[in-house]
N, CA, C and O of each residue as an XYZ file, in Angstrom:
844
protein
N     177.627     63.120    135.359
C     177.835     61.695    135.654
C     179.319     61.460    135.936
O     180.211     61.872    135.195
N     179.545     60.677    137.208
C     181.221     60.671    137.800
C     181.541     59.492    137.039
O     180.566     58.740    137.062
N     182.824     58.848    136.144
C     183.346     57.778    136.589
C     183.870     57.580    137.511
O     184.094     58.486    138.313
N     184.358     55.946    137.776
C     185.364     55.655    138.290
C     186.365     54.497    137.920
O     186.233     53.434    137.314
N     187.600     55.246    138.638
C     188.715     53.980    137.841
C     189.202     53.616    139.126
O     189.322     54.349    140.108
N     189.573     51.942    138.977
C     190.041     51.490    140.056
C     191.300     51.043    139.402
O     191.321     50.325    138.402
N     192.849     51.727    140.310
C     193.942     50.954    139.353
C     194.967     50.506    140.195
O     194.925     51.028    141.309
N     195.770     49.795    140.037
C     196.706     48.926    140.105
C     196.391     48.148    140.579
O     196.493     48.062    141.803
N     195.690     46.920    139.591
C     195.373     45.792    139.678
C     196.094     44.360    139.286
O     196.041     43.955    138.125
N     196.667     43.733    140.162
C     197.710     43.138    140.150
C     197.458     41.266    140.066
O     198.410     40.501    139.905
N     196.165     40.845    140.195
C     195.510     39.300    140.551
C     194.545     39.084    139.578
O     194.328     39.890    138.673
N     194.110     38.309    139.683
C     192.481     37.251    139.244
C     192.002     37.414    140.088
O     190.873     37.664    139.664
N     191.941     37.502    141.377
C     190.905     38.304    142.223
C     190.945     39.602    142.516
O     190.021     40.007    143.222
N     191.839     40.455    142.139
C     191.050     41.533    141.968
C     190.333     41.888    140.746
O     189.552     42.839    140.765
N     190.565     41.085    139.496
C     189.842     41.253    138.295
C     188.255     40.894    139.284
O     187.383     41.760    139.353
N     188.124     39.778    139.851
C     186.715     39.112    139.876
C     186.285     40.039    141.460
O     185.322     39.826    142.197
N     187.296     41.007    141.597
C     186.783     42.051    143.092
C     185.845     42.949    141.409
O     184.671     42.692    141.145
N     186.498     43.691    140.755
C     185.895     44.994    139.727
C     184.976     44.118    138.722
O     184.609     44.661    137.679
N     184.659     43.028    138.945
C     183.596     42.448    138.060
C     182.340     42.683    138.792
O     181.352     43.372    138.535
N     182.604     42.042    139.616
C     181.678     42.292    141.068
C     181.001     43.550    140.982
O     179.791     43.606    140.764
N     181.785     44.655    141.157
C     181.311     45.929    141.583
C     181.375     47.071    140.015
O     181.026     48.248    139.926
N     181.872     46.279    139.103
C     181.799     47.137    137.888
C     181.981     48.495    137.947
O     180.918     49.109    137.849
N     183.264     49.389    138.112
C     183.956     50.382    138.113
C     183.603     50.264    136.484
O     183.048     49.413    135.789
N     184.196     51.520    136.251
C     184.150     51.968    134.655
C     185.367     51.846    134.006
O     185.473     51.833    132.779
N     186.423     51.745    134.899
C     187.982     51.717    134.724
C     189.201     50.841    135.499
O     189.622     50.923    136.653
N     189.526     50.113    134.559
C     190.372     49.906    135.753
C     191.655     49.904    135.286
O     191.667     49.932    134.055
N     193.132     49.875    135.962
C     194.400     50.299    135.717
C     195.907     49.116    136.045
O     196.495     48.829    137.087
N     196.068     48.753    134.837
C     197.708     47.863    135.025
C     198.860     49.018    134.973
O     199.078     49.969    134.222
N     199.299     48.644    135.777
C     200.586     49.575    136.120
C     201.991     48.671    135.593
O     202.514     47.667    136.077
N     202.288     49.376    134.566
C     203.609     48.748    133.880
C     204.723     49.662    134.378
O     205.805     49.770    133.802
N     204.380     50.313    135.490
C     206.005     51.246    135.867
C     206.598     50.760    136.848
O     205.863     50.120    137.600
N     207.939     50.838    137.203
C     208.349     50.041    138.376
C     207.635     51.011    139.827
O     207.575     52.233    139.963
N     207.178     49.933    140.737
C     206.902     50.229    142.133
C     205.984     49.032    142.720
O     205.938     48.243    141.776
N     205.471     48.657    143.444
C     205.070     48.068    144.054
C     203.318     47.237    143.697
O     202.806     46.286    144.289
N     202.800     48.013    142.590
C     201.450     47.984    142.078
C     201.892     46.898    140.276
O     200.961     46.543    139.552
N     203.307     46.590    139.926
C     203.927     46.673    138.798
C     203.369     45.169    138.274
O     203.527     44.188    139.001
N     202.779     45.067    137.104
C     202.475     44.008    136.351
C     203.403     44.069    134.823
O     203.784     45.039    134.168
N     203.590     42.338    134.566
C     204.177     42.040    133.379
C     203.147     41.916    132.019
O     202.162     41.183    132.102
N     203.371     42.516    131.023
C     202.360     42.139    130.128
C     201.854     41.077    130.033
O     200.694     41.175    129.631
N     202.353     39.522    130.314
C     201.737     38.316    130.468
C     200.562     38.170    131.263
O     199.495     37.654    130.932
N     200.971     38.822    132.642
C     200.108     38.986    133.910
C     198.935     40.018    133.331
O     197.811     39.526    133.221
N     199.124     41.504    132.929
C     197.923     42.334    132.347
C     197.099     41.247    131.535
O     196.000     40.859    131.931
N     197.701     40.777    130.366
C     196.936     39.681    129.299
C     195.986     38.809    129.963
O     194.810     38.706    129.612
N     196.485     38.219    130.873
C     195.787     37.096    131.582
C     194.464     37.700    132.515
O     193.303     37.340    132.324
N     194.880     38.667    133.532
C     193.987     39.406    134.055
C     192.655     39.985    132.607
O     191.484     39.628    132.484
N     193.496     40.983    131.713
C     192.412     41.313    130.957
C     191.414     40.404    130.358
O     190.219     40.701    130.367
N     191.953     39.066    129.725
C     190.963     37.941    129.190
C     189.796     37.583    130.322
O     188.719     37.213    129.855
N     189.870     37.630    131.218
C     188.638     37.646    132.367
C     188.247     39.406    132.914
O     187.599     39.693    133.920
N     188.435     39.709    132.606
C     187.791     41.370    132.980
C     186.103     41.592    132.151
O     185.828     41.366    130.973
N     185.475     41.942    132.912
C     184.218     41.712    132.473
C     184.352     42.997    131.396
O     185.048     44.009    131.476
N     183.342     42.527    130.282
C     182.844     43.769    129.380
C     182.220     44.577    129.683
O     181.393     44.513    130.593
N     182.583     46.044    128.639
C     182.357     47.093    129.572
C     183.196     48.321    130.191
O     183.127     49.545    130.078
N     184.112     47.326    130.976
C     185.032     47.841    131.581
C     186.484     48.088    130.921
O     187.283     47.153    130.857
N     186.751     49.157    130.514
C     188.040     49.656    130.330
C     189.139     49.569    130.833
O     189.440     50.038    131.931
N     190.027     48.827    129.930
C     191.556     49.088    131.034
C     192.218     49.811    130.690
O     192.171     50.055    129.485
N     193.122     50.498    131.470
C     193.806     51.717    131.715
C     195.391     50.885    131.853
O     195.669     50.051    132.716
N     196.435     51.451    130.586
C     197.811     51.044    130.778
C     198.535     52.657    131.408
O     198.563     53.818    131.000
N     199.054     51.908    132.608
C     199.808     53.238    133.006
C     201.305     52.938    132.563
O     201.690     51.823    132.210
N     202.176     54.183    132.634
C     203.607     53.948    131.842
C     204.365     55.049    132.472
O     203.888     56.183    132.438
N     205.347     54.855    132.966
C     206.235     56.264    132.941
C     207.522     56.301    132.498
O     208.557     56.015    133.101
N     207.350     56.691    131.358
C     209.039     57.201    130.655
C     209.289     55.654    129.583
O     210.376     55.107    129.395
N     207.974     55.226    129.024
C     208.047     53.878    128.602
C     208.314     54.051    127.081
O     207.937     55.118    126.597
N     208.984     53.037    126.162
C     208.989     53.571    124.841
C     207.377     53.568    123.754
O     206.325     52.992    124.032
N     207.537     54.009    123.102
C     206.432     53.901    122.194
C     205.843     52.939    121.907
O     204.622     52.817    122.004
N     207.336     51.327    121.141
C     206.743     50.411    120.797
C     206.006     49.531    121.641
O     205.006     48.867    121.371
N     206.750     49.638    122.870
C     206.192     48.834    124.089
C     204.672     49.129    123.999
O     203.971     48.329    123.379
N     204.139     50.175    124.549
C     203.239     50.770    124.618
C     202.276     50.472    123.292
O     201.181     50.130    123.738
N     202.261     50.470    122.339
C     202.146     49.954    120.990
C     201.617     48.831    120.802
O     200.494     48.660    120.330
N     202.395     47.962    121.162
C     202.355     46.520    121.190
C     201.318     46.058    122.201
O     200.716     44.994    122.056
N     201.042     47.207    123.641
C     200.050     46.087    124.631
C     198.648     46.836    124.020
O     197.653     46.111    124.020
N     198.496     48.069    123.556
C     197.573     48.613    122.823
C     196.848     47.381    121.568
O     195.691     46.962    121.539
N     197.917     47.066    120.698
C     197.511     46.560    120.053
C     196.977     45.117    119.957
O     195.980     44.711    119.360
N     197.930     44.404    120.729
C     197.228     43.169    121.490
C     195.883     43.023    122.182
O     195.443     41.947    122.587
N     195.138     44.441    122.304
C     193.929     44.340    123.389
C     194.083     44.098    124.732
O     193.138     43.665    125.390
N     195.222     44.336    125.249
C     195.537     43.966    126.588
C     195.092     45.407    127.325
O     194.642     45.260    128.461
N     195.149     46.522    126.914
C     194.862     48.132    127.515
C     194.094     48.146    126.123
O     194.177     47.653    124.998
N     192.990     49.335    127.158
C     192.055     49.927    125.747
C     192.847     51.962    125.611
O     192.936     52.681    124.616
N     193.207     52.205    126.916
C     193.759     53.778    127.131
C     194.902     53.514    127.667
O     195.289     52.572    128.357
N     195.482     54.596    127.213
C     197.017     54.767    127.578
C     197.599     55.965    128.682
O     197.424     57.131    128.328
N     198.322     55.706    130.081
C     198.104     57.049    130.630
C     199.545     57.065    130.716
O     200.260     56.145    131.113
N     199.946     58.359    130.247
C     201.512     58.667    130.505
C     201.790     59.582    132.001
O     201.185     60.607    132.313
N     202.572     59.089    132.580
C     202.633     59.312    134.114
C     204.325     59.839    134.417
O     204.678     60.273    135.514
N     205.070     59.730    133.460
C     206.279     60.087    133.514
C     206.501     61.561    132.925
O     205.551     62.330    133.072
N     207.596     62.024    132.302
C     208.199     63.060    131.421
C     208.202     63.098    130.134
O     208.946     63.838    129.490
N     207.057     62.002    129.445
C     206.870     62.201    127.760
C     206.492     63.255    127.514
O     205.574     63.925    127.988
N     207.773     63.585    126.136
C     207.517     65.029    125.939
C     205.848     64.635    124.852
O     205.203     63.598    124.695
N     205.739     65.602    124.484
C     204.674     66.500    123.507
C     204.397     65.340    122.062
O     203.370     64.888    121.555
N     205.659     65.196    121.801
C     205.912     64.835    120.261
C     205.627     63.024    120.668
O     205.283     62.315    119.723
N     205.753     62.508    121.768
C     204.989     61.193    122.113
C     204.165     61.211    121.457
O     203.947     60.848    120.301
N     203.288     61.970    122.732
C     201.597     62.057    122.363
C     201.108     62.010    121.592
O     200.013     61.452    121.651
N     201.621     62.615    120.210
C     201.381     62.966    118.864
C     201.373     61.793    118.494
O     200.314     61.260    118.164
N     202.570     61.126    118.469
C     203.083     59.891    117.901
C     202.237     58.726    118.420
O     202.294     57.669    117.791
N     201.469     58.812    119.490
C     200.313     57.741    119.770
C     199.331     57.757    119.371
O     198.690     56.757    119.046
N     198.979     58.863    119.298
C     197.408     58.561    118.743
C     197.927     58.879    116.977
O     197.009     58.641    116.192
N     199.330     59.402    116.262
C     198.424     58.699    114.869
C     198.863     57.225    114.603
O     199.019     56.620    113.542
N     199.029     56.790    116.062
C     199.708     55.071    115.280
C     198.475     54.211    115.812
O     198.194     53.126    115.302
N     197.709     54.803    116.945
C     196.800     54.053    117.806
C     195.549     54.657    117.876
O     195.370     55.875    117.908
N     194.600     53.720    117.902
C     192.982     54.793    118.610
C     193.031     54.952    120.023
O     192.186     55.625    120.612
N     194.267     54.192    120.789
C     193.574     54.303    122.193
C     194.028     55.490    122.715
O     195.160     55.970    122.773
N     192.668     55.990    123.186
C     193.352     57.482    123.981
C     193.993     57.666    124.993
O     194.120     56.844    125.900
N     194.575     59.012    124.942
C     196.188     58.964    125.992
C     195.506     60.025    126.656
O     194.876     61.034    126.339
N     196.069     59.086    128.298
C     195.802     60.461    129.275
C     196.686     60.725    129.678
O     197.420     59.847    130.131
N     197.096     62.226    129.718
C     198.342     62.950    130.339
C     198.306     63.155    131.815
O     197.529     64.033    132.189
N     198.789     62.708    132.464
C     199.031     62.795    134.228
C     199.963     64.342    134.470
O     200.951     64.947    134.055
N     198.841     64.434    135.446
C     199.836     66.059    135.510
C     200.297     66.087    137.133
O     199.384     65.459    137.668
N     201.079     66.421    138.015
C     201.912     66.497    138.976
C     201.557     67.695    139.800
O     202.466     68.481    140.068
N     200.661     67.869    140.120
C     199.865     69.471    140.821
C     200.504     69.755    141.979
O     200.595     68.879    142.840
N     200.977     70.865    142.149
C     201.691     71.650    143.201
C     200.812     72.946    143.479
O     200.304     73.450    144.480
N     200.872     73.259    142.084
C     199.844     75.074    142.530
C     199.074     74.653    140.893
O     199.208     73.640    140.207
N     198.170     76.027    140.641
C     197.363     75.862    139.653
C     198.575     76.180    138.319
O     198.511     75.871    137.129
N     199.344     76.705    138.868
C     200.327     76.977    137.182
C     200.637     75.681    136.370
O     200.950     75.768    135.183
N     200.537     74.306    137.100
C     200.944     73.248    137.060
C     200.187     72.771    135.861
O     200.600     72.283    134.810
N     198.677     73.097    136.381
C     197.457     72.627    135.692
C     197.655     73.561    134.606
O     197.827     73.000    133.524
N     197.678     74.781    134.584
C     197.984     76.073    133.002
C     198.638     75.663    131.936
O     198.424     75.555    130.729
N     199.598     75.434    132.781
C     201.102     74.635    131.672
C     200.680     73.055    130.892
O     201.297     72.613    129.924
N     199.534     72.376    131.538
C     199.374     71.201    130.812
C     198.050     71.602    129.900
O     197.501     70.595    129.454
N     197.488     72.702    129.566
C     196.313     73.240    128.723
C     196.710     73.028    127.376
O     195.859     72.890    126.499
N     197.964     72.989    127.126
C     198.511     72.675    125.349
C     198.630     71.515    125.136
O     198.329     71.194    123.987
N     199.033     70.530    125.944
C     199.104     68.992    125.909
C     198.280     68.488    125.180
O     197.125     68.866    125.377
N     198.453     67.703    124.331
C     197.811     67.481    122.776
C     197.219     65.899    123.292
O     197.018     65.067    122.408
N     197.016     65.617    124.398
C     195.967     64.593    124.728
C     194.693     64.474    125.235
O     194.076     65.419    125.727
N     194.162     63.049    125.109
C     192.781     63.086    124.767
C     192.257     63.593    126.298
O     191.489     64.555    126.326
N     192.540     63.150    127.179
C     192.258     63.448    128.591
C     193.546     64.345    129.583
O     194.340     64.923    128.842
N     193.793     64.498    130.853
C     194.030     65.014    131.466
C     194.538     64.077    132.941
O     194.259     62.936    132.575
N     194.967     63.978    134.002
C     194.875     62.881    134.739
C     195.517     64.171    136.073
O     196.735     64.293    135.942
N     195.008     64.976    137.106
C     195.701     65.849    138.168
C     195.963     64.765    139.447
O     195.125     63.935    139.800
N     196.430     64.827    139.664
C     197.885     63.366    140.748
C     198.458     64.242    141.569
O     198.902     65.206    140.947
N     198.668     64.305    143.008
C     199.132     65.023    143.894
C     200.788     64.844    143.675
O     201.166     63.686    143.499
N     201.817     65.917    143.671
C     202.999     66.199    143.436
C     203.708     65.702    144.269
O     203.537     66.175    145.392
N     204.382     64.998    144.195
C     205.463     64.183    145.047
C     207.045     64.218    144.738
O     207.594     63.646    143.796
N     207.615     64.946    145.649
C     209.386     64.972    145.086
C     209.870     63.621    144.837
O     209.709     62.702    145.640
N     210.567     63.488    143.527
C     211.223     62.157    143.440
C     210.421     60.925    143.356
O     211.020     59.867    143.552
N     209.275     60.897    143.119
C     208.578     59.956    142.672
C     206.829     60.684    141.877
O     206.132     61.680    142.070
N     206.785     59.373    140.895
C     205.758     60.043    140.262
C     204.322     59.669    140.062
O     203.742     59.635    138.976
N     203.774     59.369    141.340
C     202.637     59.373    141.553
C     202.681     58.116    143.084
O     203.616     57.883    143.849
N     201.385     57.577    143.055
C     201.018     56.488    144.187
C     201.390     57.110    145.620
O     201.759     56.297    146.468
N     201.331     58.507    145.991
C     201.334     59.015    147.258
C     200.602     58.806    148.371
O     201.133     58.994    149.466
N     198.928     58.277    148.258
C     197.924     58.418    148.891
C     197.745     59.849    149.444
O     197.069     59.956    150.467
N     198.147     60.700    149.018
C     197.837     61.937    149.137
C     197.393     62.941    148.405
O     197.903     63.329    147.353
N     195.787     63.689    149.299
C     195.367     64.604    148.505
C     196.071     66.018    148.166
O     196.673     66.523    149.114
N     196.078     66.696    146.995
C     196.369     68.192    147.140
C     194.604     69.011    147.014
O     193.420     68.725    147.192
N     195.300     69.926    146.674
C     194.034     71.471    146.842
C     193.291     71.592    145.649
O     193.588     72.403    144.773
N     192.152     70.665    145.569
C     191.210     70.619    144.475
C     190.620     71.890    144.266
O     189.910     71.937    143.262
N     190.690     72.708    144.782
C     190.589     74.015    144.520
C     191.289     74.803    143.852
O     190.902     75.944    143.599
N     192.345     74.364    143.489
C     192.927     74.775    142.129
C     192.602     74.806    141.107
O     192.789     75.785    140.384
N     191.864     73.465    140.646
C     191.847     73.181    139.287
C     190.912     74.047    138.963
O     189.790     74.044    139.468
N     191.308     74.853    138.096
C     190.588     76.172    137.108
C     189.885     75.152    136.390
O     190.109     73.958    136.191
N     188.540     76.318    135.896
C     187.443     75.221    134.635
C     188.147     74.630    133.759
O     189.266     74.988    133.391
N     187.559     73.727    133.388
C     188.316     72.973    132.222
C     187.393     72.358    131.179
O     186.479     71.575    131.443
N     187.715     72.778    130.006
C     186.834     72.141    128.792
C     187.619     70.802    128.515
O     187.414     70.467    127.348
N     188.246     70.132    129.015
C     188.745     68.972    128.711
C     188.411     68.381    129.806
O     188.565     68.932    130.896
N     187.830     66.991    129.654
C     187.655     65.644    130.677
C     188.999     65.681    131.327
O     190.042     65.806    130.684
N     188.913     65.530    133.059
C     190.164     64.790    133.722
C     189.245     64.204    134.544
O     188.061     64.444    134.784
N     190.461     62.935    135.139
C     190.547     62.525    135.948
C     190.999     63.054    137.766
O     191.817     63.961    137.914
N     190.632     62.659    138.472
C     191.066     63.387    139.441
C     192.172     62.343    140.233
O     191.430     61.977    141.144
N     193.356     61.688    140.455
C     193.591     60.982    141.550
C     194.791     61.710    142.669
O     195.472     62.735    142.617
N     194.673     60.855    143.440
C     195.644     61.490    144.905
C     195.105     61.482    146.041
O     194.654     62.574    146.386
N     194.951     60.400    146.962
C     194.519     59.873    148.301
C     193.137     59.969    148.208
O     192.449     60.542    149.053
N     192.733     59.462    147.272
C     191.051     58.917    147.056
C     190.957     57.939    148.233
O     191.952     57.372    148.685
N     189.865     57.788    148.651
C     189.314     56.617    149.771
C     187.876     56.500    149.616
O     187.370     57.412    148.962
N     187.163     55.685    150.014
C     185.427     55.804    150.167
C     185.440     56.800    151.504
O     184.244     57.059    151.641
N     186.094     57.430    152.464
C     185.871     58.463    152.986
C     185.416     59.953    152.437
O     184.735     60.877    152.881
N     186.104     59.706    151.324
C     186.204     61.802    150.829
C     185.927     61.296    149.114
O     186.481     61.940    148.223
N     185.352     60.532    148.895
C     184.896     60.187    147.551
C     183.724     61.116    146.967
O     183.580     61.607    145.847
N     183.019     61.173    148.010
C     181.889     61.821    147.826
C     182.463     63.410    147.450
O     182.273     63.967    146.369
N     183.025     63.844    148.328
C     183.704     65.337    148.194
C     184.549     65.401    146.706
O     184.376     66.322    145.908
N     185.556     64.187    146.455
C     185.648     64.236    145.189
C     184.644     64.080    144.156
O     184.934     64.660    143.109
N     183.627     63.503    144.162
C     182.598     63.138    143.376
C     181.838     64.867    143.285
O     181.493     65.255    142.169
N     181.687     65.547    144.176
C     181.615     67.532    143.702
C     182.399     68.032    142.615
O     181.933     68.631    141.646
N     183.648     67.756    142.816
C     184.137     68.531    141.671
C     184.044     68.424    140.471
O     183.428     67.358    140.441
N     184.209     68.770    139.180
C     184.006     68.772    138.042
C     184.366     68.055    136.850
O     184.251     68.251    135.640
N     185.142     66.591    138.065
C     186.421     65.742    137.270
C     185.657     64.488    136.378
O     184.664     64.023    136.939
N     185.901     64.080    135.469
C     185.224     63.475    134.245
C     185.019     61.679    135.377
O     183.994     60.999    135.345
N     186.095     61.382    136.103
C     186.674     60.430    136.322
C     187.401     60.383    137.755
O     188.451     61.026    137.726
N     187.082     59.699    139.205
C     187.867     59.364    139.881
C     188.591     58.388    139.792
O     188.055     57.325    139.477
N     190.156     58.429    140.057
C     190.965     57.407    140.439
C     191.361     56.828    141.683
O     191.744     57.659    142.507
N     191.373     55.871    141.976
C     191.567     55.119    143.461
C     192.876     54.035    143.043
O     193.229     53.603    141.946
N     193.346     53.839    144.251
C     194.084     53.114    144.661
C     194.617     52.327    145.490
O     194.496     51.102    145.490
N     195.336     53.090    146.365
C     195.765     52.985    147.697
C     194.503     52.541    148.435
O     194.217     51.432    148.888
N     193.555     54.138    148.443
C     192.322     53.519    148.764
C     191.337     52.586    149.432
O     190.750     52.574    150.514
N     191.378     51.937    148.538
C     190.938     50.345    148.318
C     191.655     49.350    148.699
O     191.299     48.216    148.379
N     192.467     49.493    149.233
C     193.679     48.493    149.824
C     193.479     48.404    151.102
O     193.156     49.434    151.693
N     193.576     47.548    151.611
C     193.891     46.860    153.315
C     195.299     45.821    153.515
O     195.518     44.633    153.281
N     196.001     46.819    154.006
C     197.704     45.566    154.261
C     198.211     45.259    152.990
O     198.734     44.182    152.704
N     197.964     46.776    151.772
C     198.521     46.491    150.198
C     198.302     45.593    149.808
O     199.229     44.794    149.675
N     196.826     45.179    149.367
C     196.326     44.204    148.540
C     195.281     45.090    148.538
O     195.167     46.050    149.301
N     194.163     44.611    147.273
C     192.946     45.270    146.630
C     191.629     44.759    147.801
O     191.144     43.629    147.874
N     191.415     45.467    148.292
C     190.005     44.867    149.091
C     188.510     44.725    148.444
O     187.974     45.742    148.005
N     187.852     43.498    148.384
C     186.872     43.600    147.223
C     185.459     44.552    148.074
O     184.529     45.032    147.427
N     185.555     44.638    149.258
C     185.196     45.136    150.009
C     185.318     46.917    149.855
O     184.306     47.395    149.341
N     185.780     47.356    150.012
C     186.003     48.940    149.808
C     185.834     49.402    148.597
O     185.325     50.510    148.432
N     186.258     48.579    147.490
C     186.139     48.725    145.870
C     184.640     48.445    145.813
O     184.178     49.525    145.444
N     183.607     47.586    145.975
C     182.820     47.696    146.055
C     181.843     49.081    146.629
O     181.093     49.771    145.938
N     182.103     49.205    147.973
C     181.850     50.400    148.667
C     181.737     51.897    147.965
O     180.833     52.732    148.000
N     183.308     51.890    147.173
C     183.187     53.020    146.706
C     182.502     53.465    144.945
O     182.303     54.574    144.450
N     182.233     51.713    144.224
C     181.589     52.264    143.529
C     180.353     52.336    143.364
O     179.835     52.891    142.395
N     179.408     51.490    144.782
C     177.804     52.030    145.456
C     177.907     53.344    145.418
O     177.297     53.816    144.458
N     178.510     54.227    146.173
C     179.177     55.252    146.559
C     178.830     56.573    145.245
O     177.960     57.443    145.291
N     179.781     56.332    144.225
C     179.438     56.950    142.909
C     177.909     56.478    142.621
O     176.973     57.271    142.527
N     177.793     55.008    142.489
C     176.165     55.023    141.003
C     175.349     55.613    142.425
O     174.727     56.647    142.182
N     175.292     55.355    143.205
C     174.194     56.362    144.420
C     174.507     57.659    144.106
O     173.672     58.179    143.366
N     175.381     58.318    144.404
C     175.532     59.968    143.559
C     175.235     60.339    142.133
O     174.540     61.347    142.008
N     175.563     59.820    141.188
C     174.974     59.648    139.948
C     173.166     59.378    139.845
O     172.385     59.567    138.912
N     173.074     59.153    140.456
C     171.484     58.894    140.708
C     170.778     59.624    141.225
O     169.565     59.749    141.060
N     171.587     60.278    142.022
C     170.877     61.286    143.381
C     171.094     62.444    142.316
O     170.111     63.133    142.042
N     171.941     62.631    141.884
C     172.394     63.607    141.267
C     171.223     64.121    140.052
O     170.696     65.234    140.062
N     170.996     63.202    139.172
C     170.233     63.033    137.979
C     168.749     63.701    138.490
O     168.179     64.694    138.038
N     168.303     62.727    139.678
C     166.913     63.215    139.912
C     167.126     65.024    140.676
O     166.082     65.675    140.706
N     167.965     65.482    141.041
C     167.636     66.569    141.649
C     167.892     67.331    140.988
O     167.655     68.476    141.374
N     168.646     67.105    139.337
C     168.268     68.066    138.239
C     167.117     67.669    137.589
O     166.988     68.467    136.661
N     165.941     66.639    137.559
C     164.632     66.774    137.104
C     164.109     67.014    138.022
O     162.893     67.208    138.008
């Protein structure tokens, strides 16, 4: 069974675009770039987010308490670290918090993915490698890297309802979208929709052709 997460959600209409189409995930982006929400703005968005649906706080290089504080407010239910938090973070979140932390990993070659196998978090997150910035590329890398994995990831990096399906093959717990779903950088309720017909039709198709 695929999820999917739809993230950097920035309005009240795109909350009432992922109500609509009920993704499994969706994502406030507290890092600076162009997708960037204020905890006031996440708060407000989350109080109308339908139940059910999970939100996803993204962070890069953010402090603990911050992070802490929107956890604990109920504003994010998961936490994804997307920057250079070392090891001893991670640790430090989950024994202060239940919400689970996903580690974003920066894939270039498969050594990338090897080196994050000790990472003491609950999930995994593989993101196409970008010099000098750390993530939101719209670009795919070589899913053919990722060696088996007994840990849930996520897959993101130039997801679209074009090649969703092809991502929806691989073995990833969770797609991420973004860019995606956008027309002229805004959330299209249109394509977000699209792509999560897209998944529960594969999930379905899927189910019956293993009975």
């Amino acid at each position: 069974m695929v999820n999917i997460k739809i993230c950097g959600l920035r309005t009240l209409e795109d909350i009432q675009a992922v109500n609509e189409a009920r993704p499994d995930y969706i994502g406030f982006v507290f890092a600076p770039g162009k997708r960037q929400v204020t905890a006031s703005q996440a708060a407000a968005m989350k109080d109308h987010l339908a139940p059910g649906i999970q939100a996803i706080g993204v962070f890069v290089n953010e402090s603990v308490d911050r992070i802490l504080s929107l956890a604990e407010a109920g504003i994010i239910d998961m936490i994804q670290l997307h920057g250079d938090e070392p090891e001893q973070m991670i640790l430090e979140l989950k024994a202060k918090t239940k919400a689970p932390v996903i580690r974003a990993v920066r894939v270039r070659t498969t050594d990338d993915i090897h080196r994050a196998f000790s990472v003491p978090s609950d999930y995994l997150l593989f993101d196409t490698y970008t010099k000098d910035a750390y993530g939101g590329s719209g670009q795919t890398f070589d899913w053919s890297c990722i060696p088996p994995m007994e840990r849930p990831y996520f897959l993101a990096g130039g997801l679209t309802p074009d090649n969703i399906i092809q991502a929806a093959r691989t073995p990833a717990f969770c797609l991420d979208i973004s860019s995606g779903v956008e027309t002229d950088g805004r959330k299209d309720p249109d394509k977000i929709r699209r792509v999560v017909e897209t998944i529960r039709a594969y999930n379905r198709n899927t189910t019956q052709t293993l009975f």
